[in-house]
C-alpha positions as CSV (number, residue, x, y, z in Angstrom):
1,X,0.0,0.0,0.0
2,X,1.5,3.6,-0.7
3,X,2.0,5.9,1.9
4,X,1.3,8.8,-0.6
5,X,-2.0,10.4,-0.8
6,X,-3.8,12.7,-3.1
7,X,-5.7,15.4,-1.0
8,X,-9.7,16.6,-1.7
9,X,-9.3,20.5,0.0
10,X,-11.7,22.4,1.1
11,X,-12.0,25.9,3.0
12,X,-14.6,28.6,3.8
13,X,-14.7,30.8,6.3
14,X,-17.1,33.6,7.5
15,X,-17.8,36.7,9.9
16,X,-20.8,35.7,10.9
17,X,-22.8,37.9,13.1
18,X,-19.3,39.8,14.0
19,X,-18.5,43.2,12.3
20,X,-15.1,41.9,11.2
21,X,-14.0,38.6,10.1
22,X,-10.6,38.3,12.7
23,X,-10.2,34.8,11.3
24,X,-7.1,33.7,8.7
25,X,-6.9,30.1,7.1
26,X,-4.9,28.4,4.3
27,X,-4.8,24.8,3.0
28,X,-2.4,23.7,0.0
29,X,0.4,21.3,-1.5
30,X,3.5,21.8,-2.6
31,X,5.7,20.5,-5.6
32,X,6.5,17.4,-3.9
33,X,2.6,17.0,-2.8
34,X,3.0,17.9,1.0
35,X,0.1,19.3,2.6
36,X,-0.4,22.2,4.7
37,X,-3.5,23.4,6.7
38,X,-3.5,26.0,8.9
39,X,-6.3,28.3,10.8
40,X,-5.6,31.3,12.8
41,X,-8.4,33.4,15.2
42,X,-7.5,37.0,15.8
43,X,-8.3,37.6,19.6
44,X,-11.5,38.9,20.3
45,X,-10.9,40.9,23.0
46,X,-7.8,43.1,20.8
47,X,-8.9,45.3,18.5
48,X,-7.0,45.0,15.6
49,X,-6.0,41.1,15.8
50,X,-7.2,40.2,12.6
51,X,-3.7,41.8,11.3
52,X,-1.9,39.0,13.5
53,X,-3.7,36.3,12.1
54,X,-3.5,37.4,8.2
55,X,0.0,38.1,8.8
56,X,0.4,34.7,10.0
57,X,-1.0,32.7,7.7
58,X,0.7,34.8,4.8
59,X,4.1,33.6,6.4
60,X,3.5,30.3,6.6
61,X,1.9,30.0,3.1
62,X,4.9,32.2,1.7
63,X,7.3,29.5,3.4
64,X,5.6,26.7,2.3
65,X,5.4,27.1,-1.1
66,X,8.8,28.5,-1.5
67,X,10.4,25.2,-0.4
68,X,9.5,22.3,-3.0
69,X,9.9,19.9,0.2
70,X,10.0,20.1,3.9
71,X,12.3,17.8,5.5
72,X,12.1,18.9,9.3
73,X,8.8,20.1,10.1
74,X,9.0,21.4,13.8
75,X,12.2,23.3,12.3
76,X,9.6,25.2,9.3
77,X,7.1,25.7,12.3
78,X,9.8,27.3,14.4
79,X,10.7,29.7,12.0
80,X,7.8,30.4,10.5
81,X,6.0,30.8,14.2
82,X,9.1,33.5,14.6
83,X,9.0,35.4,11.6
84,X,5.1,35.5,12.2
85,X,5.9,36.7,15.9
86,X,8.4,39.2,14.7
87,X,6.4,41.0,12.1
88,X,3.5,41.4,13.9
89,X,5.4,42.8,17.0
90,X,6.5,45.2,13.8
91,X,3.1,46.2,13.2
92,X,2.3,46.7,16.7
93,X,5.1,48.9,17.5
94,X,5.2,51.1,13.7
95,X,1.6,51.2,13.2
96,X,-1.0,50.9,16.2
97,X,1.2,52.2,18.9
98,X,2.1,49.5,20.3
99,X,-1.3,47.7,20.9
100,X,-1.2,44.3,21.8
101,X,-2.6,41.8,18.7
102,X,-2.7,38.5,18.6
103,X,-4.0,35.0,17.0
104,X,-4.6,31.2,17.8
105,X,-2.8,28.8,15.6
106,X,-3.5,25.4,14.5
107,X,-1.5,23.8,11.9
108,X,-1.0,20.2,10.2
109,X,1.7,19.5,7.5
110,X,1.2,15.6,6.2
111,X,4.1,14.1,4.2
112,X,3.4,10.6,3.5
113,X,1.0,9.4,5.4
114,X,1.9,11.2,8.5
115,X,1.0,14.4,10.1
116,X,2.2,16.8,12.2
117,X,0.1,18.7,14.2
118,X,1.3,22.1,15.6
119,X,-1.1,24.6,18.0
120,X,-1.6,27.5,20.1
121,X,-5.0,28.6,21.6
122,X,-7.8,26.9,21.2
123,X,-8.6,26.4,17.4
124,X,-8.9,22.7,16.8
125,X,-7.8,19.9,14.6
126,X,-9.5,16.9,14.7
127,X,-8.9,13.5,13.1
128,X,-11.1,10.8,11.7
129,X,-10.1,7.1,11.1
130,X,-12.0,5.7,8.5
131,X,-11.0,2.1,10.0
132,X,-12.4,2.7,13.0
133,X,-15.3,4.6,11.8
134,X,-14.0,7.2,14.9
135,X,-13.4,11.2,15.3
136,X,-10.7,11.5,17.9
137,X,-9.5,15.6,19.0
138,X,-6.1,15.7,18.6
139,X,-5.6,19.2,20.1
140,X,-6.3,20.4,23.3
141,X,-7.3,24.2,23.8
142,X,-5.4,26.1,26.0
143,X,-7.7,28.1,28.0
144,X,-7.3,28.6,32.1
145,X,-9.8,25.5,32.8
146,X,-7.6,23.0,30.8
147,X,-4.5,24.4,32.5
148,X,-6.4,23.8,36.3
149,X,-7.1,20.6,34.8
150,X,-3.2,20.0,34.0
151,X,-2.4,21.0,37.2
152,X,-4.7,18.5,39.0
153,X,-2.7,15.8,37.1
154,X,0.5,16.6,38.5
155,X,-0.4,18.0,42.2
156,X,-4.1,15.3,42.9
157,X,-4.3,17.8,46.2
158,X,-5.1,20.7,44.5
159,X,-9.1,21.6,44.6
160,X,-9.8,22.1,40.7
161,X,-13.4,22.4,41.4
162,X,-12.7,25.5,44.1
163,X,-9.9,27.1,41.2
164,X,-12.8,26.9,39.2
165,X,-15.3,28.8,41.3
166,X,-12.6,31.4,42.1
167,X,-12.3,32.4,38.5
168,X,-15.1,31.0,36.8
169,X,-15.5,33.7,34.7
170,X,-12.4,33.5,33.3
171,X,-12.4,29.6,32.3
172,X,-11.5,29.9,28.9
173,X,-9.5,32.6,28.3
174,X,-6.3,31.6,26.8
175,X,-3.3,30.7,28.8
176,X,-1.3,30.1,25.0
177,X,-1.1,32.2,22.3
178,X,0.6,34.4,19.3
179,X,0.7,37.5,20.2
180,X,3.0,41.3,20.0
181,X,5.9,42.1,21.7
182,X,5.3,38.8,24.1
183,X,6.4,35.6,24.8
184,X,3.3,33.1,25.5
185,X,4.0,31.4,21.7
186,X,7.2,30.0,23.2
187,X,5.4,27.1,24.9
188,X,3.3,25.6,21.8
189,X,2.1,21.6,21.7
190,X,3.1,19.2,18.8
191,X,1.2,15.7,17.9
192,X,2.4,13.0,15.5
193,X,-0.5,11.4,14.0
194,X,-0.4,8.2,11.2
195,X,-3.1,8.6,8.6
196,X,-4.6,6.2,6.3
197,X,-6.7,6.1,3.4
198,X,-10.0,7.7,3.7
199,X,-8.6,9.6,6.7
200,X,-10.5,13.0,7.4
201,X,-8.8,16.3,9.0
202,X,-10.4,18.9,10.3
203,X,-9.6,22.3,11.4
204,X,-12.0,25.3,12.9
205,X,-12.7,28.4,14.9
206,X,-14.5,27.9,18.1
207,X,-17.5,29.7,16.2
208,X,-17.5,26.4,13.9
209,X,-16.7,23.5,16.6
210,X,-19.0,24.6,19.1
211,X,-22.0,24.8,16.8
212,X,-21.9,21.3,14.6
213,X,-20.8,17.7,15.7
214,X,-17.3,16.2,14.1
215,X,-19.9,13.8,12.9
216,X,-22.3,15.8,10.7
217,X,-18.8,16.5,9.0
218,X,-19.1,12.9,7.4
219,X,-22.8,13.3,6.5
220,X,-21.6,16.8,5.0
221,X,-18.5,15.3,3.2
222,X,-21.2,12.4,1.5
223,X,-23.6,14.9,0.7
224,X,-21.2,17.1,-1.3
225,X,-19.1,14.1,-2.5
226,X,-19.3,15.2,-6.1
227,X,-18.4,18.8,-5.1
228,X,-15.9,18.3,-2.2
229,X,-14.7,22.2,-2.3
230,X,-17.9,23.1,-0.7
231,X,-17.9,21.0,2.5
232,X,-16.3,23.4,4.4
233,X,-19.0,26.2,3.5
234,X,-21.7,23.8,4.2
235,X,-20.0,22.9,7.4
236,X,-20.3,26.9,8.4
237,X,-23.7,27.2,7.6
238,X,-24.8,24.6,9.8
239,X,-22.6,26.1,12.6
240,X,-24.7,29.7,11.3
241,X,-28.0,27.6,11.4
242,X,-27.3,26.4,14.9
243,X,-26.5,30.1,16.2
244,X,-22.8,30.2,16.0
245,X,-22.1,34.0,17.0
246,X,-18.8,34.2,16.2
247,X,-16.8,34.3,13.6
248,X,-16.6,31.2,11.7
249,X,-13.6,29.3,9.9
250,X,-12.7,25.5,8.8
251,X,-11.1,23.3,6.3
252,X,-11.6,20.1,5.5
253,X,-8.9,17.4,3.9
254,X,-9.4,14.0,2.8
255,X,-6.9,11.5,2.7
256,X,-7.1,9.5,-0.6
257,X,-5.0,6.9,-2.7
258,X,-2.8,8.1,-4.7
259,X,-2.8,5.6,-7.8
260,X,-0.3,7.2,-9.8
């Protein structure tokens, strides 16, 4: 069996009900058939952030393309993660007076048939195994509840549920992030995942995962099976259908046999 695949894309993404559209995504190949997908949410609470997560999804496409084939993957998303970090620190400091921006990141490059999954925040990748007829999260968001939660696992004697009355109105604020003139982006999580034939990835925006099911994603994907491009808009308007109220952002790639 070949461990190459040939990639159905799709990507959409929306503002929703929000006045600006703060989101950033890319999905592509390069020469040597690599695949990279990656989805960026400008911090709500900074004005502004949609500039941090444009200008980092520019770099990494830029990067990506301009090399026929990566070899060391966490050595592209170090540099790319720092020539993101470095120009928008440059736009924070010439142009908005130094006003803090900043963006989530999720990323997957496959080569073969594995991926590695790179993230910041709390935008998601999920996975599904055709095999086991399964969606499995590979990320975990990092928000102050997942953090207590991490905590508990090394110390059992702390009292999660009490850290969580104390600030529960701060549970998911991120703890992780890319942002100017900072250095929470130095701490980021990486996953190794094997795919296989028929495998499904999936990125998206809280305003997508929140509002539609990993498995309407399949129902989607067979409903639009002789149109795969628009999955990922059919995917948001579900989430818009189902009230999402935020701005809204995924991409979808399948995993198929390459032949050739």
């Amino acid at each position: 069996m070949s461990d190459r695949f040939i990639f159905n894309l799709s990507s959409s993404t929306a503002k929703g009900l929000r006045s600006t559209n703060e989101d950033a995504h890319w999905v592509g190949t390069n020469k040597k058939n690599q695949c990279l997908a990656i989805v960026c949410d400008g911090i709500g609470s900074q004005d502004d952030s949609q500039i941090a997560s444009l200008i980092t999804v520019d770099v990494f496409k830029k990067l990506f393309l301009k090399r026929s084939f990566i070899c060391n993957g966490e050595k592209f998303f170090k540099r790319c993660l720092e020539k993101a970090y470095k120009a928008i620190s440059k736009q924070s400091t010439s142009n908005l007076n130094n006003k803090k921006i900043g963006t989530t990141l999720v990323m997957i490059l496959i080569t073969g048939n594995k991926g590695e999954v790179y993230n910041l925040g709390d935008s998601r990748l999920y996975d599904y195994s055709l095999e086991d007829n399964q969606w499995t999260q590979i990320t975990q968001d990092h928000n102050l509840y997942n953090h207590f939660v991490n905590m508990k696992e090394k110390d059992p004697s702390i009292d999660i549920n009490k850290l969580c009355l104390n600030y529960k109105d701060q549970l998911f604020a991120l703890t992780k992030c890319l942002e100017s003139n900072g250095n929470t982006h130095h701490d980021w999580d990486k996953f190794k995942i094997e795919l296989h034939e028929g495998d499904v990835i999936f990125l998206a925006t809280d305003g997508v995962y929140y509002f539609i099911k990993p498995e309407q994603v399949n129902e989607i994907i067979k409903r639009c099976s002789n149109n795969f491009e628009t999955v990922a808009k059919n995917i948001i308007d579900v989430a818009l259908a189902n009230k999402s109220n935020d701005n809204l952002t995924a991409i979808v790639v399948e995993c198929l046999k390459d032949n050739g």
